[in-house]
N, CA, C and O atoms as a GROMACS GRO file, in nm:
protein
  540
    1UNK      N    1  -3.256  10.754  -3.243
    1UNK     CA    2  -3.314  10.854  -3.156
    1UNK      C    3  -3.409  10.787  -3.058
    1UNK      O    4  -3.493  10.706  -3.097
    2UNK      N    5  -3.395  10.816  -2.946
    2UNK     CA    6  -3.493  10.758  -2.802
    2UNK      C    7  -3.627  10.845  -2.829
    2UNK      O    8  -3.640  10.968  -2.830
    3UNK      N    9  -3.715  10.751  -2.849
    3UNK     CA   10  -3.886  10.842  -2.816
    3UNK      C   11  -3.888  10.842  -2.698
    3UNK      O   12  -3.819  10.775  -2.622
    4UNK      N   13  -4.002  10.951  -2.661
    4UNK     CA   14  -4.051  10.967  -2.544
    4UNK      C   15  -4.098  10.868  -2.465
    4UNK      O   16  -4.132  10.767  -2.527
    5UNK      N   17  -4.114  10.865  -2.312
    5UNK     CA   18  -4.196  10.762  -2.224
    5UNK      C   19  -4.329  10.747  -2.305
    5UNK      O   20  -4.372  10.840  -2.374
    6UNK      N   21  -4.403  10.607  -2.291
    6UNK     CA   22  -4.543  10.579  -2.278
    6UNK      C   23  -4.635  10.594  -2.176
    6UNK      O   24  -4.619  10.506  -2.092
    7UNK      N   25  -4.716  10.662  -2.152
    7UNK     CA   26  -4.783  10.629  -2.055
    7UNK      C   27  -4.870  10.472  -2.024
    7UNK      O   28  -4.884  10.406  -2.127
    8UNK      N   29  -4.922  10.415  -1.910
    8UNK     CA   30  -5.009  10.329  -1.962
    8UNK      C   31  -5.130  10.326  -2.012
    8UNK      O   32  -5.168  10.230  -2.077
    9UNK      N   33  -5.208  10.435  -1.986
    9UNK     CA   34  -5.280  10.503  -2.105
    9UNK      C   35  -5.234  10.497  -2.239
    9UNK      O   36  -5.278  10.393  -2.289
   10UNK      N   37  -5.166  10.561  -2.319
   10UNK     CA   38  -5.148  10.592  -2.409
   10UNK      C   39  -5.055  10.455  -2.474
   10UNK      O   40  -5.024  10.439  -2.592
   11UNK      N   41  -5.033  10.388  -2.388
   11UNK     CA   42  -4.969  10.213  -2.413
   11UNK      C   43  -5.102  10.101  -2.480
   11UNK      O   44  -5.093  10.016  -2.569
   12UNK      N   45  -5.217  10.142  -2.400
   12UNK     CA   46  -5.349  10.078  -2.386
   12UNK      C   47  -5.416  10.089  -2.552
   12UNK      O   48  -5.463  10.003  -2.627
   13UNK      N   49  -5.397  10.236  -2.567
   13UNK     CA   50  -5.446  10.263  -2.751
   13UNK      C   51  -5.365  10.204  -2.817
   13UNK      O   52  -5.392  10.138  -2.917
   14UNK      N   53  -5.200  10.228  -2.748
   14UNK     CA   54  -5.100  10.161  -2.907
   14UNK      C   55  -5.134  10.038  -2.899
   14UNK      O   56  -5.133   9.989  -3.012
   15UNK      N   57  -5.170   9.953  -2.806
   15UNK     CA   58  -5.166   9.816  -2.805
   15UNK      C   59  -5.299   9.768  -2.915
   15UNK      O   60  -5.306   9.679  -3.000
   16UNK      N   61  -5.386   9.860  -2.875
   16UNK     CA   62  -5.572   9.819  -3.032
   16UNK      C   63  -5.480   9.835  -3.133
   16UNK      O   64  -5.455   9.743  -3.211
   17UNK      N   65  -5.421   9.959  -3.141
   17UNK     CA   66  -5.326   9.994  -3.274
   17UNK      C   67  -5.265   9.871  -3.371
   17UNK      O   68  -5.281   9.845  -3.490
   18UNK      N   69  -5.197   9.815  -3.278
   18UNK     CA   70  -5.140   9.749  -3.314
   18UNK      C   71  -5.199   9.569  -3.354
   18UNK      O   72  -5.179   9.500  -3.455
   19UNK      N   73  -5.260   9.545  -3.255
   19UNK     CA   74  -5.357   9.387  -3.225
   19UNK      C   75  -5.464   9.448  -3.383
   19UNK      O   76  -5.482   9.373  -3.479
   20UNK      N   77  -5.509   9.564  -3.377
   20UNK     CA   78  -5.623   9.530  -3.494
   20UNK      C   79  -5.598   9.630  -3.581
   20UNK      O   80  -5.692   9.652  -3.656
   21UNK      N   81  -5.540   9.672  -3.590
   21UNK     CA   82  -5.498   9.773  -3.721
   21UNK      C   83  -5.534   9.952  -3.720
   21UNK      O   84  -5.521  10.019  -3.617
   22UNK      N   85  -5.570   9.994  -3.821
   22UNK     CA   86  -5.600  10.138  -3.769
   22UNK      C   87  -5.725  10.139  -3.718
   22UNK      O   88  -5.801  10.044  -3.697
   23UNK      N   89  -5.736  10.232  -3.704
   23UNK     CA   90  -5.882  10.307  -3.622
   23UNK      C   91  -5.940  10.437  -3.613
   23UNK      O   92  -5.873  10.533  -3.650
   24UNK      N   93  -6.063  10.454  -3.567
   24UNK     CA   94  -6.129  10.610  -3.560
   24UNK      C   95  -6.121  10.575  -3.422
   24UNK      O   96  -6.141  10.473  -3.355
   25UNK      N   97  -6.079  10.713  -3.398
   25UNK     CA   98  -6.148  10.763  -3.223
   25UNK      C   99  -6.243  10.669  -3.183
   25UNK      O  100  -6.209  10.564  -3.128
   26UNK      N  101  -6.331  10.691  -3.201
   26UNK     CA  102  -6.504  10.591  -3.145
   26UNK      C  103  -6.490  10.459  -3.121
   26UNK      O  104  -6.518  10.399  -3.018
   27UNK      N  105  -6.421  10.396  -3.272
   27UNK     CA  106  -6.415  10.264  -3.240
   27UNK      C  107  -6.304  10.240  -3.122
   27UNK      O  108  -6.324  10.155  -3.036
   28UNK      N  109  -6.196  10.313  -3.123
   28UNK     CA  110  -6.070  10.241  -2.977
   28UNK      C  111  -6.175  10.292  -2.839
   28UNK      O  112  -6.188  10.218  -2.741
   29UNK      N  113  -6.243  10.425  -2.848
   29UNK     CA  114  -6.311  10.442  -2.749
   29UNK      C  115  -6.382  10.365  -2.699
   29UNK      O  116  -6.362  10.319  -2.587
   30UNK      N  117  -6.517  10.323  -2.801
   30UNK     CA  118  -6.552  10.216  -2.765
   30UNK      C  119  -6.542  10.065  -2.717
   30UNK      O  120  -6.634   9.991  -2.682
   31UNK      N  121  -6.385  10.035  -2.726
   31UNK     CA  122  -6.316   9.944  -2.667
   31UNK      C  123  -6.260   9.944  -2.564
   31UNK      O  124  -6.240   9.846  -2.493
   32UNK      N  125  -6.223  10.077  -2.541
   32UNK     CA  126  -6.122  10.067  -2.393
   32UNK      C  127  -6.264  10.097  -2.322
   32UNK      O  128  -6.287  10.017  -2.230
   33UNK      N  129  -6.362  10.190  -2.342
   33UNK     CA  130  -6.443  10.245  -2.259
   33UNK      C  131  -6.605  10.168  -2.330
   33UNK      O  132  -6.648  10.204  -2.439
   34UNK      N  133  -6.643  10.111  -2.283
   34UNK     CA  134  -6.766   9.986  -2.360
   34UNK      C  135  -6.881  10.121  -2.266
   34UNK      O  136  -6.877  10.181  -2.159
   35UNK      N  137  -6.969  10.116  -2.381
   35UNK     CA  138  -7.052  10.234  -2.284
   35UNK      C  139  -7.069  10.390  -2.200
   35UNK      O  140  -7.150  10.449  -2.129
   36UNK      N  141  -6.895  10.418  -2.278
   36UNK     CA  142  -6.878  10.497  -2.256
   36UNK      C  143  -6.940  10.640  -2.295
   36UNK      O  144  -7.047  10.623  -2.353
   37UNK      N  145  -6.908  10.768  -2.284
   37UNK     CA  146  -6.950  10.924  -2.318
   37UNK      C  147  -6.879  10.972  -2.359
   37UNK      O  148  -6.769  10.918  -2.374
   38UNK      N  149  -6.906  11.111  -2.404
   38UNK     CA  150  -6.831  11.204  -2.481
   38UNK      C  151  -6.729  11.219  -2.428
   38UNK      O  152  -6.631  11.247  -2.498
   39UNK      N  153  -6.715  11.203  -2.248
   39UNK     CA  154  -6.589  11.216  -2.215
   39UNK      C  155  -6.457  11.128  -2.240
   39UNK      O  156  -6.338  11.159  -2.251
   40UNK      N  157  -6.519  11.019  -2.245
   40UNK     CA  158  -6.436  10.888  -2.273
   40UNK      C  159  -6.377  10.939  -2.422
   40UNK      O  160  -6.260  10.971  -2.443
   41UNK      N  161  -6.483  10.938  -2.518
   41UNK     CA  162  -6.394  10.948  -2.669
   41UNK      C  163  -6.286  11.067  -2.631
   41UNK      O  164  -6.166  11.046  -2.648
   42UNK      N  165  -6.332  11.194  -2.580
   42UNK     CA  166  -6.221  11.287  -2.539
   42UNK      C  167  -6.125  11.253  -2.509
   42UNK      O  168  -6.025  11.278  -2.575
   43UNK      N  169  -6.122  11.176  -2.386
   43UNK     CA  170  -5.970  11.135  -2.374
   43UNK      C  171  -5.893  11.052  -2.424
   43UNK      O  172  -5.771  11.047  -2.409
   44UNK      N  173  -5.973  10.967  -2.497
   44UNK     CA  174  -5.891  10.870  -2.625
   44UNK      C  175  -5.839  10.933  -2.717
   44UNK      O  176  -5.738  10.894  -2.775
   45UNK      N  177  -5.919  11.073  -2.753
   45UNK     CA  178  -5.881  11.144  -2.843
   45UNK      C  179  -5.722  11.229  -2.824
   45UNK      O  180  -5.620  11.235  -2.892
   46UNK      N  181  -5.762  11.285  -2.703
   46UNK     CA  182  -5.649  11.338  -2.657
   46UNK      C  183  -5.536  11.256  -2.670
   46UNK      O  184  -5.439  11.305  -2.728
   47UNK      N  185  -5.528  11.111  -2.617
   47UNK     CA  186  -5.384  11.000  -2.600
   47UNK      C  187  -5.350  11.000  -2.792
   47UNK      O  188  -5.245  10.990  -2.855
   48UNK      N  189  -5.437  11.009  -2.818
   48UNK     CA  190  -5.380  10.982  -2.970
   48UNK      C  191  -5.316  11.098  -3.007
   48UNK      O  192  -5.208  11.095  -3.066
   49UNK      N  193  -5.383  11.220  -2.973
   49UNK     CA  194  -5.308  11.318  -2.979
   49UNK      C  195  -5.158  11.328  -2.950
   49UNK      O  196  -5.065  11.361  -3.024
   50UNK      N  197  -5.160  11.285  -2.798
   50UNK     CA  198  -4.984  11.265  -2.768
   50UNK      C  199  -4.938  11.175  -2.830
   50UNK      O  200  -4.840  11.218  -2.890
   51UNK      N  201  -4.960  11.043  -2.855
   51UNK     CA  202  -4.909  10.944  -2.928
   51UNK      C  203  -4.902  11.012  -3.038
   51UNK      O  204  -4.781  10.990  -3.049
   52UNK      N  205  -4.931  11.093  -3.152
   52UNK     CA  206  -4.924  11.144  -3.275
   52UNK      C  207  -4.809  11.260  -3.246
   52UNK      O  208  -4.727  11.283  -3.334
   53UNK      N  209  -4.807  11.305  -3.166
   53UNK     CA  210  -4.726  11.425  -3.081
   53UNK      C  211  -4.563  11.359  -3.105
   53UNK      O  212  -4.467  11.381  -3.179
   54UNK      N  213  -4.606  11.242  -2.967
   54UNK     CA  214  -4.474  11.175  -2.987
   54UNK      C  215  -4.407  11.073  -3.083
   54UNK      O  216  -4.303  11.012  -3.060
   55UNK      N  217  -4.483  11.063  -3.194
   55UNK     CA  218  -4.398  11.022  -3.281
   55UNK      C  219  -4.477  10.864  -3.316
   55UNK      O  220  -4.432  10.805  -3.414
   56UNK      N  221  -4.577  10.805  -3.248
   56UNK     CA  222  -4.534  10.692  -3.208
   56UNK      C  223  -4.681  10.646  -3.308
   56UNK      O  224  -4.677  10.524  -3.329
   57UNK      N  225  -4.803  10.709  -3.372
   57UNK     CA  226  -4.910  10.670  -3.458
   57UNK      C  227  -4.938  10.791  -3.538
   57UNK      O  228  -4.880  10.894  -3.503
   58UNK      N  229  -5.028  10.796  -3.658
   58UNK     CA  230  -5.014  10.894  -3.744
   58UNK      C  231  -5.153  10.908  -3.786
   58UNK      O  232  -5.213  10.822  -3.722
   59UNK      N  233  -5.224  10.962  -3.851
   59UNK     CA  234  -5.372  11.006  -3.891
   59UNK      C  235  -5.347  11.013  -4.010
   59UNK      O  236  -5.256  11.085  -4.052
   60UNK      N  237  -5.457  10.906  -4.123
   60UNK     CA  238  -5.511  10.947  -4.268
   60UNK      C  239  -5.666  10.938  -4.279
   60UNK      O  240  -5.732  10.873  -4.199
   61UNK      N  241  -5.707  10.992  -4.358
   61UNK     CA  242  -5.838  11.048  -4.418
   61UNK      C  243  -5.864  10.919  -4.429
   61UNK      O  244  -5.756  10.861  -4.441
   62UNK      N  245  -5.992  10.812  -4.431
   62UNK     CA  246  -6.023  10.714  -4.476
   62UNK      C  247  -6.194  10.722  -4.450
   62UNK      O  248  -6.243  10.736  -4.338
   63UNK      N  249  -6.267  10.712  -4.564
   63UNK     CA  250  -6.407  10.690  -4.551
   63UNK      C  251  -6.450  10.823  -4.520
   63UNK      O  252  -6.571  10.817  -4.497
   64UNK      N  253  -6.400  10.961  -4.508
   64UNK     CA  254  -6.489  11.061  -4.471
   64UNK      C  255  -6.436  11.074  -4.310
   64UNK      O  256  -6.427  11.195  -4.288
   65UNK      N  257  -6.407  11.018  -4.219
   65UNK     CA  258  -6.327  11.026  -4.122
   65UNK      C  259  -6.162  10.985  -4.077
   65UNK      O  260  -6.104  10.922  -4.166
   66UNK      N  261  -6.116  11.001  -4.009
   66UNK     CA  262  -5.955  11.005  -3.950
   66UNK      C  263  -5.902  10.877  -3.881
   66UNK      O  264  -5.935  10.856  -3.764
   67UNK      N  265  -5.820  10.791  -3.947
   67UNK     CA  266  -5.821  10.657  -3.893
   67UNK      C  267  -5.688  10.657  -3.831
   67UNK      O  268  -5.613  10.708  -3.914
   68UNK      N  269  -5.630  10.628  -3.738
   68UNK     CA  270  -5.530  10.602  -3.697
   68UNK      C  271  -5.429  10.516  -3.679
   68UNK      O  272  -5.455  10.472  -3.567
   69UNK      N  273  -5.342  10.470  -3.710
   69UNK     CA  274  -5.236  10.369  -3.717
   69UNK      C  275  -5.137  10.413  -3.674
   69UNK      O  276  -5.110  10.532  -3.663
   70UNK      N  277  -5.036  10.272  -3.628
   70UNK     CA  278  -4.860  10.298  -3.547
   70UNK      C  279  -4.782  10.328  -3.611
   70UNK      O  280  -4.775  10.234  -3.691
   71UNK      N  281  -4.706  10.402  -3.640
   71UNK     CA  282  -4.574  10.442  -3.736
   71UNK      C  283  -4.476  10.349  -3.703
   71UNK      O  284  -4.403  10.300  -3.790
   72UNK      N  285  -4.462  10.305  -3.519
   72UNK     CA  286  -4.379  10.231  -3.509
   72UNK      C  287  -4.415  10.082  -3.452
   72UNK      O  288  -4.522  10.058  -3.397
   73UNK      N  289  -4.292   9.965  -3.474
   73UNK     CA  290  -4.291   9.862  -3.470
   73UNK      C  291  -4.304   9.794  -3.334
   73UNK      O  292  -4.199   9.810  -3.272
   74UNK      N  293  -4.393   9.723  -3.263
   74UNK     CA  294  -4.420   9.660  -3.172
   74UNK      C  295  -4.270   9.680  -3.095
   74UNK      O  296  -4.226   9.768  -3.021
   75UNK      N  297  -4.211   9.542  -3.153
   75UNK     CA  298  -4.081   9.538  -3.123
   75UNK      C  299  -3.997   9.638  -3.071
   75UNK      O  300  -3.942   9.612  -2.964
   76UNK      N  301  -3.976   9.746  -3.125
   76UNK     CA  302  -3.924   9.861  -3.132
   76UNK      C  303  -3.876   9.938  -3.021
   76UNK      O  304  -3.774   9.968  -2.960
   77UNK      N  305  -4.064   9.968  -3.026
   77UNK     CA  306  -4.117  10.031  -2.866
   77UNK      C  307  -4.066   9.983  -2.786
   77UNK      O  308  -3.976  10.042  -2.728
   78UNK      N  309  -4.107   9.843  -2.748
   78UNK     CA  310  -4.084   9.759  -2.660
   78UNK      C  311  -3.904   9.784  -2.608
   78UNK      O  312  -3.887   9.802  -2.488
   79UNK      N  313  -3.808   9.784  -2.679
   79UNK     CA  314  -3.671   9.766  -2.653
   79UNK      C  315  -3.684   9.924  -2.654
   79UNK      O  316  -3.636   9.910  -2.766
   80UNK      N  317  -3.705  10.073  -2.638
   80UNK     CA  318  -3.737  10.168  -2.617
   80UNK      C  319  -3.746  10.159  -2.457
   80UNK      O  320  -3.652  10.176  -2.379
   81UNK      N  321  -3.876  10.129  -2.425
   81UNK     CA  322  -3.933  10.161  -2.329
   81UNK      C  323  -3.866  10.079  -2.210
   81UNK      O  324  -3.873  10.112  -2.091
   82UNK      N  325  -3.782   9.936  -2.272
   82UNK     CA  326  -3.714   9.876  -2.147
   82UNK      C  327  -3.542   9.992  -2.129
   82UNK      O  328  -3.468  10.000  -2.031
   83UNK      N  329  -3.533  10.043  -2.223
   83UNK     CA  330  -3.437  10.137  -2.200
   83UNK      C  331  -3.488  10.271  -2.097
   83UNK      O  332  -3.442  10.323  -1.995
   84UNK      N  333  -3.556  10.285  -2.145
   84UNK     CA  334  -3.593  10.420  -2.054
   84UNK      C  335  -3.627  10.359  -1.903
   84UNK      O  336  -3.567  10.421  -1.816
   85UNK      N  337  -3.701  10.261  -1.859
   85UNK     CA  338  -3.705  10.202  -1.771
   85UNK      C  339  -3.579  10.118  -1.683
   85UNK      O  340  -3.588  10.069  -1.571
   86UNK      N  341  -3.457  10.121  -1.778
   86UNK     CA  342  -3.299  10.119  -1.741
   86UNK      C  343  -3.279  10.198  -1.677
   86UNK      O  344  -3.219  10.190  -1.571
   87UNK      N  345  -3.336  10.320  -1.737
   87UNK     CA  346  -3.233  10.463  -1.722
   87UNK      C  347  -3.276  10.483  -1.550
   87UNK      O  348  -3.206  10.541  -1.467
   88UNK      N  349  -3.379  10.432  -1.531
   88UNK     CA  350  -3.471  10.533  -1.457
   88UNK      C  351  -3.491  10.433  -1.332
   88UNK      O  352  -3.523  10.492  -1.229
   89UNK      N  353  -3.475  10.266  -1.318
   89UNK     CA  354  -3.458  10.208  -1.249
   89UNK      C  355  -3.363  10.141  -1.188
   89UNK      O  356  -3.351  10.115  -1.068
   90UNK      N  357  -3.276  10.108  -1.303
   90UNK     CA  358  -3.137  10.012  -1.352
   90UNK      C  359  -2.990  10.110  -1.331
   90UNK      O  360  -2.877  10.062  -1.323
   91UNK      N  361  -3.010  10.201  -1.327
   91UNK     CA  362  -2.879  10.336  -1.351
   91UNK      C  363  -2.778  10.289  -1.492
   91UNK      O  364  -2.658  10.296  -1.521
   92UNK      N  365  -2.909  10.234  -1.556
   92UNK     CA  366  -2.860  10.174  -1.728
   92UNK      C  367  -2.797  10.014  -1.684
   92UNK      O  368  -2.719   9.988  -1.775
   93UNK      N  369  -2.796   9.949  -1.629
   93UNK     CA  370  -2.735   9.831  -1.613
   93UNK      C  371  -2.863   9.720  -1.670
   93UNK      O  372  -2.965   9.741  -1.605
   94UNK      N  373  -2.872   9.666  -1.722
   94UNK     CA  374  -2.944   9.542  -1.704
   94UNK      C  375  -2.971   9.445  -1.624
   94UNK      O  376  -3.073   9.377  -1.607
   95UNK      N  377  -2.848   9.445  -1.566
   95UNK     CA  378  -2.844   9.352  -1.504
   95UNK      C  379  -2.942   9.344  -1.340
   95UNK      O  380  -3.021   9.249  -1.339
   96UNK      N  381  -2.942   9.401  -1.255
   96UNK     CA  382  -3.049   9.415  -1.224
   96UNK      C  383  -3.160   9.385  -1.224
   96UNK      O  384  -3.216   9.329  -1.130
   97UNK      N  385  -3.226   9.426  -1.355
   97UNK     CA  386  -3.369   9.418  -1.397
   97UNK      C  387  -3.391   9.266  -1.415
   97UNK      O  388  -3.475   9.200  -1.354
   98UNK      N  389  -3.304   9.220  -1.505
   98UNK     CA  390  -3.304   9.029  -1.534
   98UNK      C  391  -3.300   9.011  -1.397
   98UNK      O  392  -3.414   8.986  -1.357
   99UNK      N  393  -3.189   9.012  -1.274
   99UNK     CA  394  -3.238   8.961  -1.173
   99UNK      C  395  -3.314   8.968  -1.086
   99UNK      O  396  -3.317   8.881  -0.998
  100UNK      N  397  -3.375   9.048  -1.086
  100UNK     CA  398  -3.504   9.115  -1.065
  100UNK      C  399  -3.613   8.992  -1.088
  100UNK      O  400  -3.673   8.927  -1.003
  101UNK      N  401  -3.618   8.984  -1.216
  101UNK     CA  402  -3.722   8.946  -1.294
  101UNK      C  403  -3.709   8.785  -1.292
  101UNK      O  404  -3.794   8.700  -1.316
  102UNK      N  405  -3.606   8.776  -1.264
  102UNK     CA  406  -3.582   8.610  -1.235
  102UNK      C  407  -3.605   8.565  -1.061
  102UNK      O  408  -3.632   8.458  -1.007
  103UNK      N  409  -3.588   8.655  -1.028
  103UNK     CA  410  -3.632   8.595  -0.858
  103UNK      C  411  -3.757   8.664  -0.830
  103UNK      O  412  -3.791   8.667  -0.711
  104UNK      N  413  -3.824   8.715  -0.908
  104UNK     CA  414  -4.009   8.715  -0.830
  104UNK      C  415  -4.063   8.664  -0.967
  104UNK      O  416  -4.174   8.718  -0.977
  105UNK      N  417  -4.037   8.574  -1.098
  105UNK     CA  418  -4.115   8.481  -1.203
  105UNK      C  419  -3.992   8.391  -1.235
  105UNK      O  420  -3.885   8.398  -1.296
  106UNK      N  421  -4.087   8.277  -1.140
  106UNK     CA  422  -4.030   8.159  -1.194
  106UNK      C  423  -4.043   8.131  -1.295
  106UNK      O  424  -4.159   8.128  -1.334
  107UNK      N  425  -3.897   8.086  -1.426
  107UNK     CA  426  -3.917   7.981  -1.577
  107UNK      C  427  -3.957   7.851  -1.557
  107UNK      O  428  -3.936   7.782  -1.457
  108UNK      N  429  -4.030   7.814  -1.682
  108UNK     CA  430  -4.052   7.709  -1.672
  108UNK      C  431  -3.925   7.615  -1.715
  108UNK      O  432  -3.825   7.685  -1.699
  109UNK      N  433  -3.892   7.506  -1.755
  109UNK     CA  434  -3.777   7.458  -1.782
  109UNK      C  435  -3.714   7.489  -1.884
  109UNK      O  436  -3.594   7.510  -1.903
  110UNK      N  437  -3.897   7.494  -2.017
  110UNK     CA  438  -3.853   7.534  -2.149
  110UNK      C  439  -3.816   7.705  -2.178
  110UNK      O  440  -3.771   7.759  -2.279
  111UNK      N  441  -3.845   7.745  -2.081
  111UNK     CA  442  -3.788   7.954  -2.066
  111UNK      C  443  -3.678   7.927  -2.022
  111UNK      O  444  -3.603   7.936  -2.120
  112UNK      N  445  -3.621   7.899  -1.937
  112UNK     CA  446  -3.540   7.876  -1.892
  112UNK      C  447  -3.376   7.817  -1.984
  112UNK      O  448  -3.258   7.852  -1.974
  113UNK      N  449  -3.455   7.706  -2.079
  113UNK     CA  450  -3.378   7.656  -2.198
  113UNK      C  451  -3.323   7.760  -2.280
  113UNK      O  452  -3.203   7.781  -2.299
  114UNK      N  453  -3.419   7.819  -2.326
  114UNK     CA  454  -3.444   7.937  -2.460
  114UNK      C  455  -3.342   8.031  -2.392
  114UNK      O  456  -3.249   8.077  -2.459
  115UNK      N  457  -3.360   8.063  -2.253
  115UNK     CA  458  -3.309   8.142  -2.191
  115UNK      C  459  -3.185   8.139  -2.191
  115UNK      O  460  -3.132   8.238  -2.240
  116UNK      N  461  -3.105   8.042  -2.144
  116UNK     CA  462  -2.956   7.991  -2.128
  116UNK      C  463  -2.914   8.012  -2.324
  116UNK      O  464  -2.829   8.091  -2.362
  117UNK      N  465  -2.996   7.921  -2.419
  117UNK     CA  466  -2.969   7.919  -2.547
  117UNK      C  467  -2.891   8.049  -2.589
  117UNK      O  468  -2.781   8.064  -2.642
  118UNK      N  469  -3.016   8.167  -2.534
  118UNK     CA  470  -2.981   8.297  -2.590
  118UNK      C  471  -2.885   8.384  -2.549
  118UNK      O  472  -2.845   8.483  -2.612
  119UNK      N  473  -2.843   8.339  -2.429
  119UNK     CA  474  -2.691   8.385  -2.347
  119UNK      C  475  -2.578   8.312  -2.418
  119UNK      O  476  -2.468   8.367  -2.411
  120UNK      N  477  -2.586   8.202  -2.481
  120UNK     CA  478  -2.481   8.107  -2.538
  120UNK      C  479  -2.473   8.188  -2.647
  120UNK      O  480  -2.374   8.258  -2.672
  121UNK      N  481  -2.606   8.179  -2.734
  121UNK     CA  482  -2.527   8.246  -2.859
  121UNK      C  483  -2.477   8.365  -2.893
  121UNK      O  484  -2.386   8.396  -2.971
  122UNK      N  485  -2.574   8.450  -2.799
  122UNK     CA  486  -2.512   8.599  -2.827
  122UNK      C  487  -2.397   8.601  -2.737
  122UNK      O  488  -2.344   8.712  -2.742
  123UNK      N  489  -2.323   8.501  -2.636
  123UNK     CA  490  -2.154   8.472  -2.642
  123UNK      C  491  -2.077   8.417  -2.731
  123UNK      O  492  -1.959   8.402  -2.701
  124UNK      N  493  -2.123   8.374  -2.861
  124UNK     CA  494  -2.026   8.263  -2.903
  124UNK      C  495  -1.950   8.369  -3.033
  124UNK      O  496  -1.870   8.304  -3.101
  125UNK      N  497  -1.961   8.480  -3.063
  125UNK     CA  498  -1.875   8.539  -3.125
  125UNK      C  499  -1.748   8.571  -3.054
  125UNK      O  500  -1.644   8.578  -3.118
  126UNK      N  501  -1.750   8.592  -2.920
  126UNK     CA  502  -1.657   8.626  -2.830
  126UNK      C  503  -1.564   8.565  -2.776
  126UNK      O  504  -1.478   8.609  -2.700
  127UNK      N  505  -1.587   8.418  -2.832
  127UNK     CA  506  -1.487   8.302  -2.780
  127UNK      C  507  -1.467   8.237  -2.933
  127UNK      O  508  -1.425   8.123  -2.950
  128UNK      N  509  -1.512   8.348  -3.061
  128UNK     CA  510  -1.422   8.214  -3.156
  128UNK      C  511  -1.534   8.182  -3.235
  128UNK      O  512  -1.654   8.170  -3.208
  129UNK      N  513  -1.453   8.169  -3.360
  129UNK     CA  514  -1.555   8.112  -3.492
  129UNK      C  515  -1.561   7.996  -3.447
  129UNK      O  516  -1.474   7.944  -3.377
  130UNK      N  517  -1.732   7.911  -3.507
  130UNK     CA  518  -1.710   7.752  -3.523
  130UNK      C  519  -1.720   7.699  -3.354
  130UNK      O  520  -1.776   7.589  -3.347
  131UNK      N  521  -1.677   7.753  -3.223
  131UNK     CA  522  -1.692   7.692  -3.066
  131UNK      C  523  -1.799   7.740  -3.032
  131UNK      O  524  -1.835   7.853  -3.066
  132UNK      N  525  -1.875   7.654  -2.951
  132UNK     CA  526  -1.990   7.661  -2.930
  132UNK      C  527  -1.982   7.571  -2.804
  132UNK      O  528  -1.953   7.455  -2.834
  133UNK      N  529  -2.002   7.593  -2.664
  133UNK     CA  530  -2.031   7.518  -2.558
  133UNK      C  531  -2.194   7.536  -2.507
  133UNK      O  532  -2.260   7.638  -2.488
  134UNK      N  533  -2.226   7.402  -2.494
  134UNK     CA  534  -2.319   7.370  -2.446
  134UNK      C  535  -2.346   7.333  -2.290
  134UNK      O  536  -2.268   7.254  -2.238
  135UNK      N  537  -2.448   7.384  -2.214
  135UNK     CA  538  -2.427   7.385  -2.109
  135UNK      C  539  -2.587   7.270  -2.079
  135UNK      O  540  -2.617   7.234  -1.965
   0.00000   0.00000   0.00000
């Protein structure tokens, strides 16, 4: 099943979520917003809200207050959100986006390596047990 878009808001909390584990309101507030007000925790509060909405962090009781954590996997999201960003930029193609992404960030030799590596292997079922060309 496809989750919903992220906002980058609501990208900004999953990301504490995730880098440091669960959390109360106050404390992510106090991170994204250093010095912040009642309004600030509000709207942190709120993104967790949608993030809890959409599926994507969950609320348990811990210490007398409500700590929050990701239900889902870094990874996950990530191959999620480059899909929806297919849909919506790409007309679902990939291809595109890689070239895209290859003519405004230059690899270094060793990205570039890894890069070619990972086109080889996820071809080499397609040409045959055991062949393997190296380029």
């Amino acid at each position: 099943m496809s989750q919903p878009h992220i906002t980058d808001a609501e990208l900004a909390v999953l990301q504490l979520l995730w880098d440091r584990g669960p959390a109360a309101v106050r404390a992510l507030a106090d991170t994204l917003y250093p010095g912040g007000g009642p309004s600030e925790y509000a709207t942190v509060h709120r993104l967790l809200e949608r993030l809890e909405a959409k599926g994507y962090v969950r609320r348990d009781r811990q210490s007398g207050r409500y700590a929050f954590f990701p239900v889902r996997d870094r990874d996950a999201v990530l191959g999620e959100q480059i899909e929806v960003l297919l849909g919506r930029m790409g007309g679902g193609s990939l291809q595109p986006l890689l070239t895209n992404l290859l003519r405004s960030r230059r690899l270094t030799p060793a990205e570039l390596r890894e890069l070619l590596q990972l086109v080889d292997d996820l071809d080499t079922p397609s040409r045959g047990k055991g062949k393997t060309q190296h380029r």
